[in-house]
C-alpha positions as CSV (number, residue, x, y, z in Angstrom):
1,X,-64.0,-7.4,-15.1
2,X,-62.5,-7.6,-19.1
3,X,-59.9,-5.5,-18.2
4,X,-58.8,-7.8,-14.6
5,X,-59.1,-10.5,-17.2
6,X,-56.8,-9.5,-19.6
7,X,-54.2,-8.3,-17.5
8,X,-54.2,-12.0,-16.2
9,X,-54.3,-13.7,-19.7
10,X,-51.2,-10.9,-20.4
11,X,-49.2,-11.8,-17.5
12,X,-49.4,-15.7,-18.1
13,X,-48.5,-15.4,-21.5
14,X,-45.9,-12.9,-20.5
15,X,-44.5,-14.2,-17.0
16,X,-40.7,-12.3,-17.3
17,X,-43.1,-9.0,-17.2
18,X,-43.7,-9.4,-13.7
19,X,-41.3,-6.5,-12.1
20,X,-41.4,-6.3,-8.4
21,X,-38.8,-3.2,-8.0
22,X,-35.9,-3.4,-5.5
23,X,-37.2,-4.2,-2.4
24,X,-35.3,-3.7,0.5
25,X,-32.5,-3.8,-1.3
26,X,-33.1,0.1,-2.3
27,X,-32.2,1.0,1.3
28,X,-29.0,-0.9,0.2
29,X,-27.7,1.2,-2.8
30,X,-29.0,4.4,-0.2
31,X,-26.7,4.0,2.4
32,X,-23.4,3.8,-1.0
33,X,-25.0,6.6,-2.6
34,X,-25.0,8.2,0.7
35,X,-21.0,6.8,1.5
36,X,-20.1,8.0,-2.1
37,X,-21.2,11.6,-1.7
38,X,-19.2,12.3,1.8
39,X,-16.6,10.5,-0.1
40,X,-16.3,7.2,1.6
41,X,-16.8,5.1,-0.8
42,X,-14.4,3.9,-4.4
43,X,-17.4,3.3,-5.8
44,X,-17.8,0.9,-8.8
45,X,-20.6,2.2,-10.8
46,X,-20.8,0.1,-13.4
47,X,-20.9,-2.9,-11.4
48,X,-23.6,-1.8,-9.3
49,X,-25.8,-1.2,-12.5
50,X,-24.9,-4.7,-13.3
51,X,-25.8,-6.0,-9.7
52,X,-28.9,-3.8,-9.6
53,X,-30.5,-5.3,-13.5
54,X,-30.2,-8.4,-11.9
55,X,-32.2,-7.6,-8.8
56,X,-34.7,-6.1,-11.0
57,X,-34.5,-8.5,-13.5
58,X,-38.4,-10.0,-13.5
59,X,-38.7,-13.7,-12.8
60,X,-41.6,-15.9,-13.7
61,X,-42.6,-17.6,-9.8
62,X,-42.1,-16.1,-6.5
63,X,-39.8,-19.2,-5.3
64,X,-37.2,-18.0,-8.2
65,X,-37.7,-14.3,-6.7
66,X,-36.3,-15.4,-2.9
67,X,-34.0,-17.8,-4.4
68,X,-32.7,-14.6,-5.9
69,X,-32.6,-12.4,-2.9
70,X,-31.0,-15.2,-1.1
71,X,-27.9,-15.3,-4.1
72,X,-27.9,-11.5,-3.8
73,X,-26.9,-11.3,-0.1
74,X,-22.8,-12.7,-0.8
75,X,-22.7,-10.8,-3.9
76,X,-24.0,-7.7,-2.2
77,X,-21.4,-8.3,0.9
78,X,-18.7,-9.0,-1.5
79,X,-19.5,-5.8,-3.6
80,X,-20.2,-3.4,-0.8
81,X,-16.6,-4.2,0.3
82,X,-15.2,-4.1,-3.2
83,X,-16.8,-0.3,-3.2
84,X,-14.8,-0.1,0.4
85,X,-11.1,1.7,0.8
86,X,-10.4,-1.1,2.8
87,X,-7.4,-3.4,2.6
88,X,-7.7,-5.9,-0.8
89,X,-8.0,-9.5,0.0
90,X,-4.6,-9.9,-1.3
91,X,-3.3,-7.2,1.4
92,X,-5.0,-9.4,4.2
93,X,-3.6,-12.2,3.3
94,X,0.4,-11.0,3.5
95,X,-0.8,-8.8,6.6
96,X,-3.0,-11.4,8.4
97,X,-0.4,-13.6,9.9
98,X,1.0,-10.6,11.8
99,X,-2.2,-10.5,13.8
100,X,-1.7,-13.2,15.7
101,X,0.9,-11.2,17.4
102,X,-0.9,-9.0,18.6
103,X,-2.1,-8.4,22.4
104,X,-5.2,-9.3,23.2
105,X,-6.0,-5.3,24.5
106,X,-4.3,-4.0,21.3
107,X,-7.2,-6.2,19.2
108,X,-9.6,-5.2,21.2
109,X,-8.5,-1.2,20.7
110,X,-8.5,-1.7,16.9
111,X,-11.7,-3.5,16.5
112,X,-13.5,0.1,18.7
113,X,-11.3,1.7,16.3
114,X,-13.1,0.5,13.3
115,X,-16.3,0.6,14.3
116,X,-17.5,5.0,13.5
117,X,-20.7,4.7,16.2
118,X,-21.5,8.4,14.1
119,X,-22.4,6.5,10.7
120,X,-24.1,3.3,12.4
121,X,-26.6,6.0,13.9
122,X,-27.0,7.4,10.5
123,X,-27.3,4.4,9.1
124,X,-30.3,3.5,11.7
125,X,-31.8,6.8,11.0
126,X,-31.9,6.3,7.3
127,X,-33.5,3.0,8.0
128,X,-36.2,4.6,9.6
129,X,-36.9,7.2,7.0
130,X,-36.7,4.5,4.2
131,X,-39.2,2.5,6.1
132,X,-41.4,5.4,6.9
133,X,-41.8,6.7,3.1
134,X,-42.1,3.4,1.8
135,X,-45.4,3.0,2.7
136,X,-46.5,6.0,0.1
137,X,-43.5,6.2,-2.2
138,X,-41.8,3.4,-5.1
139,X,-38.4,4.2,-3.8
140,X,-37.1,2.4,-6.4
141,X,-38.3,4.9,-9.0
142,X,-35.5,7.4,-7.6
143,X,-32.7,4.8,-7.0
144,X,-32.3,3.7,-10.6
145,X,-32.1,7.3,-11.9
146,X,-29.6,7.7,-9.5
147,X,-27.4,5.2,-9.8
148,X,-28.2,5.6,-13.7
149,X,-26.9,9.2,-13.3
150,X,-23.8,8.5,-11.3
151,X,-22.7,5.8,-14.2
152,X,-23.7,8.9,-16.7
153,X,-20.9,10.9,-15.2
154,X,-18.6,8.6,-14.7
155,X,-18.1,8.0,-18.4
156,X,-16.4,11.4,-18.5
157,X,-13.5,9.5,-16.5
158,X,-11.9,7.3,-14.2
159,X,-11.3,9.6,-11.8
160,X,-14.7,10.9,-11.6
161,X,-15.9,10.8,-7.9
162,X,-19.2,12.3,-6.5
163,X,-18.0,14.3,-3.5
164,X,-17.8,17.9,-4.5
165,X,-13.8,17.7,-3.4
166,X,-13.0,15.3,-5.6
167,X,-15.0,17.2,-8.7
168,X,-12.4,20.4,-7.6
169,X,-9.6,18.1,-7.7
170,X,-10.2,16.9,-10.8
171,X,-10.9,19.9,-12.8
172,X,-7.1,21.3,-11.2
173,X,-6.0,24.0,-13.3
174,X,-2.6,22.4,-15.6
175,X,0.5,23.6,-14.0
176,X,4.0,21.8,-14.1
177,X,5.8,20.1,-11.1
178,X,8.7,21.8,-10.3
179,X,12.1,21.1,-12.1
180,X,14.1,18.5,-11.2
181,X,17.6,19.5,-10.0
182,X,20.9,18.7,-12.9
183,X,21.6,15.7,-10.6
184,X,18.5,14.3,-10.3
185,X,17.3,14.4,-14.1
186,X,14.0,16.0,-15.2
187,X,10.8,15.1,-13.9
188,X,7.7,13.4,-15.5
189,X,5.6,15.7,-16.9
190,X,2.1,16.3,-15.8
191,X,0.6,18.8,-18.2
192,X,-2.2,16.6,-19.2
193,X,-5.6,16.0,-17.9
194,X,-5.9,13.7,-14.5
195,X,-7.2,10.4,-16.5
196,X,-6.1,6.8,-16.7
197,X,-3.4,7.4,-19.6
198,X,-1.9,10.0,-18.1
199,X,-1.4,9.6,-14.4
200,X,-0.2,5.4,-15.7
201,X,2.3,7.3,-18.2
202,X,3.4,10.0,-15.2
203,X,4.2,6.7,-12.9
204,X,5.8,4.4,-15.3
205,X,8.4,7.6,-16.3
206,X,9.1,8.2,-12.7
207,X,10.2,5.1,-12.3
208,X,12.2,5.0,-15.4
209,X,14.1,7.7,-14.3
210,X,14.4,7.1,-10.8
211,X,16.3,4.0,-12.1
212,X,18.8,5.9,-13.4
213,X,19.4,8.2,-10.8
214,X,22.6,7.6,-8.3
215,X,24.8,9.0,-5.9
216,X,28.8,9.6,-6.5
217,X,30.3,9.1,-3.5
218,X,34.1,9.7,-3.9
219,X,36.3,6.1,-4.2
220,X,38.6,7.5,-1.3
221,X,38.8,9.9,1.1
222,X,41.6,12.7,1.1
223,X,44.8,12.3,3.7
224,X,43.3,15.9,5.5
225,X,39.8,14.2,5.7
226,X,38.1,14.3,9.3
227,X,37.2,11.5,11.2
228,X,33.2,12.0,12.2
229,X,30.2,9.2,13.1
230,X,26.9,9.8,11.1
231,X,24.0,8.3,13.5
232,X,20.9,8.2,11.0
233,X,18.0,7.8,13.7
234,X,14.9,6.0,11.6
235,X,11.7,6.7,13.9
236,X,8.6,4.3,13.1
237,X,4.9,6.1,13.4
238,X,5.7,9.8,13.3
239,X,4.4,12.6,10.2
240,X,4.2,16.2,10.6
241,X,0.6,15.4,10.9
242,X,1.1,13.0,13.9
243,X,3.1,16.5,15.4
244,X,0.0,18.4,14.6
245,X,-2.8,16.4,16.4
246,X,-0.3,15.3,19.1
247,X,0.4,19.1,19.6
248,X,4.4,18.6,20.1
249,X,5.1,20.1,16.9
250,X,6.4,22.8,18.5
251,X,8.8,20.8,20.9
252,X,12.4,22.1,21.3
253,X,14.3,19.4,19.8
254,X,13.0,20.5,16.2
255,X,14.8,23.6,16.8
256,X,18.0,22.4,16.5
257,X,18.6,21.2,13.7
258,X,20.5,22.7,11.1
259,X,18.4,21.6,8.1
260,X,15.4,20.6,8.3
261,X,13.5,19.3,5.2
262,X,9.9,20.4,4.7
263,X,8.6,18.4,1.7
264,X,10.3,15.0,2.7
265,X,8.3,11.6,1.5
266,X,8.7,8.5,3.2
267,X,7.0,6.4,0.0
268,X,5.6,4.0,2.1
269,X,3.3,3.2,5.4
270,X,5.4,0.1,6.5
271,X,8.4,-0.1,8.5
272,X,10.3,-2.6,6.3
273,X,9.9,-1.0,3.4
274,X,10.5,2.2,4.6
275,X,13.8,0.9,6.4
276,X,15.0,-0.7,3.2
277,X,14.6,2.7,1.3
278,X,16.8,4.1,3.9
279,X,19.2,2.0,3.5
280,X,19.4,2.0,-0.1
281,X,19.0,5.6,-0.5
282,X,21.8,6.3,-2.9
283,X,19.7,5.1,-5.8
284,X,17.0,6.5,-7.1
285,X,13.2,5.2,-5.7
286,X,12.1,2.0,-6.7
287,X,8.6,0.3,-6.9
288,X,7.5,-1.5,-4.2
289,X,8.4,-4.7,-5.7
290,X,11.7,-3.6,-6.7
291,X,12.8,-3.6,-2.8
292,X,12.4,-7.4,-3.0
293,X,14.9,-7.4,-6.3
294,X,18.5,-7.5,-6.0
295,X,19.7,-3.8,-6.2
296,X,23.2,-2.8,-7.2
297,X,26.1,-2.5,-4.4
298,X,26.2,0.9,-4.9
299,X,22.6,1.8,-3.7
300,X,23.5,0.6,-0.3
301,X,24.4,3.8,1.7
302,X,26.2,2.0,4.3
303,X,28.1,0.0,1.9
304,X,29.2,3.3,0.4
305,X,30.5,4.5,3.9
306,X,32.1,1.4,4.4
307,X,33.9,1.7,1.4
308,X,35.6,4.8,2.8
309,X,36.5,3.6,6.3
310,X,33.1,4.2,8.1
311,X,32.5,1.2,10.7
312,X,28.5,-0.1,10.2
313,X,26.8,-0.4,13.4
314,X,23.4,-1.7,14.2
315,X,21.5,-0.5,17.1
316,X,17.3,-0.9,18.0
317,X,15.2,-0.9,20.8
318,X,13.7,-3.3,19.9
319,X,14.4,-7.2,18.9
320,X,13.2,-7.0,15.3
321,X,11.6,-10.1,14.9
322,X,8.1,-9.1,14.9
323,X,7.5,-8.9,10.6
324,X,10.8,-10.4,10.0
325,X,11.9,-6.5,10.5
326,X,15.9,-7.3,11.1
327,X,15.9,-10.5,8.7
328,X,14.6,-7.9,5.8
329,X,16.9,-5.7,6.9
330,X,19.8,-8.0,6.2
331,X,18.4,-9.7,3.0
332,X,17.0,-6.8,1.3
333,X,19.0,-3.2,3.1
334,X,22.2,-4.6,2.9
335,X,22.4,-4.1,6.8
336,X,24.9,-6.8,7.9
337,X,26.3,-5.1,11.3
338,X,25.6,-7.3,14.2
339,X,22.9,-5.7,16.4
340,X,24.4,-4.2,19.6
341,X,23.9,-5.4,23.0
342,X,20.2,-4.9,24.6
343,X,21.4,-6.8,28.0
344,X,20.5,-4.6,31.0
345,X,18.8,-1.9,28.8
346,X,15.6,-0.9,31.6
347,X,12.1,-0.3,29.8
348,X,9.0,1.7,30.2
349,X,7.1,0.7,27.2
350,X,5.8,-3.2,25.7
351,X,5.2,-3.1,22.3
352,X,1.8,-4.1,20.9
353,X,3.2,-8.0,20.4
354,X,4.1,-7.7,24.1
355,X,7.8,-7.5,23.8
356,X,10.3,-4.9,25.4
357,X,10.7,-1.4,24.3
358,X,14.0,-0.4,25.7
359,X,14.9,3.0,27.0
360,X,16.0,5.1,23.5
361,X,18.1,7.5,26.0
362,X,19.5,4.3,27.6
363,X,20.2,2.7,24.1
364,X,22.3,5.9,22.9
365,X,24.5,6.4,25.7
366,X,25.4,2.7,25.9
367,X,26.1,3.5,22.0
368,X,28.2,6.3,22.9
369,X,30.1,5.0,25.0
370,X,30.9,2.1,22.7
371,X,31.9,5.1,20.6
372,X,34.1,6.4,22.9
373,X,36.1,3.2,24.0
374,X,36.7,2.1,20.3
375,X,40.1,3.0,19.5
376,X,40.4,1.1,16.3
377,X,37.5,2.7,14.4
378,X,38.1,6.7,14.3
379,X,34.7,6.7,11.9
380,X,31.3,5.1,12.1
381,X,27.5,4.9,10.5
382,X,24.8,3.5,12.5
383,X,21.9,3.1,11.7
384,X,19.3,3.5,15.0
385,X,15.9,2.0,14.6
386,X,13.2,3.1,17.2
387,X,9.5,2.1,17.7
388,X,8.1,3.9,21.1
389,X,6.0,5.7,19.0
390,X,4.4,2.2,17.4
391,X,0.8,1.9,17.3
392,X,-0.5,-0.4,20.4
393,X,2.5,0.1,22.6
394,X,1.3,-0.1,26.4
395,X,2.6,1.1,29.5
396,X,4.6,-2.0,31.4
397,X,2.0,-3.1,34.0
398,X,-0.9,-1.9,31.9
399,X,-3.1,-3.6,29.5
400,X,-4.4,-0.4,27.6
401,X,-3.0,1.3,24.9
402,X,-0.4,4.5,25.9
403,X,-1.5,7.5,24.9
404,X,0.8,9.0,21.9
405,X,1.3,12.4,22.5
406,X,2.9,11.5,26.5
407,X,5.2,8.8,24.5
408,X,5.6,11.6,21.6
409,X,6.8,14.0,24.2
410,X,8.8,11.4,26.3
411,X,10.9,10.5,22.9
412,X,11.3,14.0,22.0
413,X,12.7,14.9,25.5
414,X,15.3,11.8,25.1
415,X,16.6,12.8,21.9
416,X,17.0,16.6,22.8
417,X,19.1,15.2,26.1
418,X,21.1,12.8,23.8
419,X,21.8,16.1,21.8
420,X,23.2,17.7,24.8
421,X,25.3,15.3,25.6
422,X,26.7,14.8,22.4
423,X,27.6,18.4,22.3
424,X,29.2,18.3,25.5
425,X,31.4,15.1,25.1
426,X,33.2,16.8,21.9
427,X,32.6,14.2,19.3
428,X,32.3,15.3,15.3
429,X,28.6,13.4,14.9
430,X,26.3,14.1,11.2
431,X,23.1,13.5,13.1
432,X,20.1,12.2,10.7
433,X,16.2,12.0,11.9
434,X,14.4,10.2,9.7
435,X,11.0,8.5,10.4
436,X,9.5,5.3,8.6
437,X,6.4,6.9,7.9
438,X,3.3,8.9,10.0
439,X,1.0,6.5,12.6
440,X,-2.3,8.0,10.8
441,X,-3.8,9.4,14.7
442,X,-6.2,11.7,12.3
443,X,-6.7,9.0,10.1
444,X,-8.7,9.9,6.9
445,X,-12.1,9.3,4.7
446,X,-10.1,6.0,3.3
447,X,-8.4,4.8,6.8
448,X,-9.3,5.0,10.2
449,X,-7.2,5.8,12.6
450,X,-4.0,3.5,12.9
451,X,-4.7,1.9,9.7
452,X,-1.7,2.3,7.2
453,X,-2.7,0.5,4.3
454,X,-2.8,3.1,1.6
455,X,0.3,5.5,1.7
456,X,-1.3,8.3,2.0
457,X,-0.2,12.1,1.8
458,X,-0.4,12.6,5.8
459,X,1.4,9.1,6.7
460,X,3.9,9.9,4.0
461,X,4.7,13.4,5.0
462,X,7.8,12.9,7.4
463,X,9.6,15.1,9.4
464,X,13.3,15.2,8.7
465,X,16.0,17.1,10.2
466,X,19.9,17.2,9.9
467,X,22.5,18.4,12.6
468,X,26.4,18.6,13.1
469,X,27.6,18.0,16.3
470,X,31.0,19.1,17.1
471,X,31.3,22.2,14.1
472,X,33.7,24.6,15.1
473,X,31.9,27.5,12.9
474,X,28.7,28.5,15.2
475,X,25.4,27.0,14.5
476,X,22.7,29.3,12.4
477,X,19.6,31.1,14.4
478,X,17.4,28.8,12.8
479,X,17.5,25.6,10.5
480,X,18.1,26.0,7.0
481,X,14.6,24.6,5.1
482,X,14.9,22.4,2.0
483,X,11.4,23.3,0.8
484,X,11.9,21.0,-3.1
485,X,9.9,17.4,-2.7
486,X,12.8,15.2,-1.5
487,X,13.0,11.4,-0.4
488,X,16.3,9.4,0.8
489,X,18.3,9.8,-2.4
490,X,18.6,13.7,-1.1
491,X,19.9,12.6,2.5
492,X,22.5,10.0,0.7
493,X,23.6,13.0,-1.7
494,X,24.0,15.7,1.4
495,X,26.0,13.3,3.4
496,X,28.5,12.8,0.1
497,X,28.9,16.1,0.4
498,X,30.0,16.4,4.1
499,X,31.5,12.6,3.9
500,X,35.3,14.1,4.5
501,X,34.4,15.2,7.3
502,X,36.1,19.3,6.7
503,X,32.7,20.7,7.6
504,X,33.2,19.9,11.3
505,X,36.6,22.3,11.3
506,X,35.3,24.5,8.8
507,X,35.4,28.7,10.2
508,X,32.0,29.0,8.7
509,X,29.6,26.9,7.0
510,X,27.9,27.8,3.7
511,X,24.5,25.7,4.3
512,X,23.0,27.2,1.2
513,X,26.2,26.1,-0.9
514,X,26.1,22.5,1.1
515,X,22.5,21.8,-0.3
516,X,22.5,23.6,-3.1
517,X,21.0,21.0,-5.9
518,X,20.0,18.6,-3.5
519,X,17.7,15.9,-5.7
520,X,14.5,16.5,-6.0
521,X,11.9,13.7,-5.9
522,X,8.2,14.2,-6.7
523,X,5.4,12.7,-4.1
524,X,4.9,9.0,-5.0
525,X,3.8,6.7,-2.6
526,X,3.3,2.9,-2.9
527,X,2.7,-0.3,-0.9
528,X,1.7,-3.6,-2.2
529,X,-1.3,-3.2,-3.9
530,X,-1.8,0.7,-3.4
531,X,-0.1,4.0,-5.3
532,X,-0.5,7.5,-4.3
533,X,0.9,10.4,-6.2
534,X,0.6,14.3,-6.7
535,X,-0.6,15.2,-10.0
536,X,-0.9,19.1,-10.7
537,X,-0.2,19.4,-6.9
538,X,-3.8,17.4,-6.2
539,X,-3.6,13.9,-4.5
540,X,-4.5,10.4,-6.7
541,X,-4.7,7.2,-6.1
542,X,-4.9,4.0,-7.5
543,X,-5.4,0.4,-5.9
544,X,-4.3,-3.2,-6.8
545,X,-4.0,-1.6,-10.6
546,X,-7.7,-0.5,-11.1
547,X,-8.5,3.3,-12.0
548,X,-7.1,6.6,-10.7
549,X,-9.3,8.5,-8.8
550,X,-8.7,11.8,-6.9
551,X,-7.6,11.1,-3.3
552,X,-10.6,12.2,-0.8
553,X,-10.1,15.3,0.9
């Protein structure tokens, strides 16, 4: 009776002694210890130490206690989607008016995207089996240690990360990217260890010397120079990883080409941006928001080619209005050339906004044959923009999504007839295929499928292949592989190279000697917001300028 006595005499003198653990709220920090260990998670430790003190911060009266838990439940939303790879607030914002495009169907398709049915039945289970031994066991005895212990190792670095891939990432043995060609300067250094200093000091050279880097393209062509057309064909929503899962990686048309690049990075996961690095690809790679800056006349590879003669040409099948697509092309690519005629074009696809997505065979023969009947231009560059492939697009007459490996294969098929014919009609043509960036149909542990928010290493992985219609020396068994990590500066240098045109007459082509040198480029990836880089050949990533962490595997 003393002893019940004195433990109430000590509480009332000593009310802020009254600890009532976690609560529910345990089953909280389970299910992102749980996310952090599969690697779903970019977990901010030390904030969720903070957060969890003040849930277990003692309060003198029970009404302050569910005043507390009702504070707790914004903070904790807000938090748990801080610790999310999902799209920053900021990201939503810029993105969020281009929703309202959308179908109703495509909406729909995205919102079952999102939803993994796998984890919200593991989530119930864990539920249960927190309920079930909290009726014998303080479970907040073994959530502190733990999230004490995860803050423990993460002051050995930023780019610390539970899941066991991330730990082997991290401790990468130190090897050196490899060396920059003369024309494309050296490259940044990676030697140190993956932390904060480093991987910030490996980006910010990058881009200092990528600002420096440029292509010469002659001020005139020679009297003996050949007439040709370069069609560069820029493909939105296809990677070699899209090839993979779509299982047309193998199709014929890849087989044709005469160099094919295997290390090609698109730098970004949008179709503007991507477009505009295209189209000033005879500069070195700029930051994200250096594509909205003024660039020099000479980055502009169409503005190059004009300068020697080359006719610009503009051709899509599509409208370009939906994300200001053609306006930035004009304002920021330099792409002034009056978009062709669409009138008459048939369709088979609607895109995900619900507009037209003409016939790509249709819209190169009409382009040929525009080709053909100009008498006044004996040299063009066009530049052919093409979104079948586009996340969302619908059969006409249907209101579900298309399946992407028939539209894949349907694309493919056209391209490989346009090939054909181009062959057969006689024209010199420097055919370029160069995607925007992957659609993501694997998707990752940071994105679901469709989502293209971070640049990561399978959206950024492009195919890219190079062909010359019309040579008279024969075409080799099999394409010539540029295996170096290349971007678009490499595509502007190789069509310097071939820009007067005496390849096409040529007895015999030396493709090693043609890309000998080509400019190297390491892997770095950015959108607003989001960077991804390699770094001792391992994958990191950084968002809205917070800490590096290795890229989950």
């Amino acid at each position: 009776m003393k002893n019940n006595n004195k433990m109430n005499e000590d509480t009332s003198v000593s009310p802020w002694l009254n600890w009532r653990g976690l609560g529910h709220w345990n089953y909280y920090f389970l299910i992102k210890l749980a996310l952090l260990w599969y690697g779903y998670l970019n977990f901010h430790a030390l904030t969720n130490l903070i957060f969890m003190a003040f849930l277990l911060m003692p309060l003198p009266s029970q009404k302050l206690h569910k005043w507390r838990n009702w504070v707790a439940i914004p903070i904790g939303i807000a938090l748990f989607y801080h610790d999310t790879w999902l799209p920053g607030i900021e990201s939503i914002m810029s993105q969020g008016s281009l929703l309202t495009g959308f179908s109703a169907s495509y909406l729909w398709e995205l919102i079952n995207r999102f939803i993994n049915w796998q984890w919200v039945g593991a989530a119930f289970a864990l539920w249960i089996a927190y309920l079930f031994i909290a009726q014998w066991v303080r479970v907040t005895v073994f959530v502190v240690p733990a999230l004490l212990w995860v803050n423990v190792l993460n002051i050995a670095g930023p780019s610390f990360s539970l899941t066991p891939e991330a730990n082997t990432a991290s401790a990468a043995p130190q090897t050196t990217a490899p060396a920059a060609s003369a024309s494309s300067g050296t490259a940044p250094a990676d030697s140190g260890p993956p932390n904060n200093e480093n991987l910030n000091a490996y980006l910010q050279q990058f881009y200092q010397q990528e600002q420096g880097r440029r292509t010469a393209f002659p001020t005139s062509l020679p009297e003996d120079a050949q007439p040709f057309d370069v069609l560069i064909i820029n493909i939105c929503s296809l990677s070699l990883s899209d090839m993979e899962v779509a299982k047309v990686a193998q199709h014929p048309l890849w087989s044709k080409f005469d160099i094919v690049f295997d290390q090609f990075n698109s730098a970004t996961s949008y179709s503007g941006p991507a477009s505009i690095r295209l189209l000033r690809a005879s500069c070195g790679q700029p930051s994200h928001k250096g594509l909205y800056q003024p660039a020099e006349n000479q980055c502009y590879l169409f503005s190059n080619l004009a300068q020697l003669g080359f006719k610009e040409e503009l051709i899509m099948d599509h409208a370009g209005v939906f994300g200001d697509y053609l306006k930035e092309l004009r304002e920021y690519g330099g792409m002034q050339a009056p978009l062709m005629s669409q009138a008459g074009l048939s369709h088979e696809l609607a895109s995900f906004d619900g507009e037209p997505v003409f016939n790509d065979l249709a819209v190169l023969n009409r382009w040929l044959e525009g080709r053909e009947k100009d008498t006044e231009a004996a040299r063009s560059a066009t530049f052919f923009n093409l979104i079948p492939l586009h996340d969302g697009n619908r059969n006409v007459g249907s209101n579900s999504v298309a399946p992407y490996p028939p539209r894949a294969k349907a694309l493919f098929d056209q391209l490989d007839t346009f090939l054909d014919q181009l062959e057969k009609s006689g024209r010199k043509v420097l055919v370029v295929v160069v995607p925007e960036h992957g659609a993501a149909l694997a998707g990752d542990k940071m994105q679901m499928s469709g989502l293209r928010d971070i640049p990561s290493p399978s959206i950024t992985h492009i195919p890219v292949g190079v062909k010359l219609i019309g040579i008279k020396a024969p075409h080799q068994a099999s394409a010539l592989k540029i295996e170096t990590p290349s971007s678009y500066i490499a595509i502007s240098d190789l069509i310097s190279r071939l820009v007067d045109g005496k390849s096409f007459i040529a007895p015999t082509i030396d493709w090693a000697a043609l890309t000998k040198d080509l400019p190297n480029t390491p892997a770095v990836s950015e959108n607003s917001g989001a960077v991804v880089l390699k770094y001792q050949d391992k994958p990191y990533i950084q968002l809205n300028g917070g800490d590096w962490v290795p890229y989950p595997q």
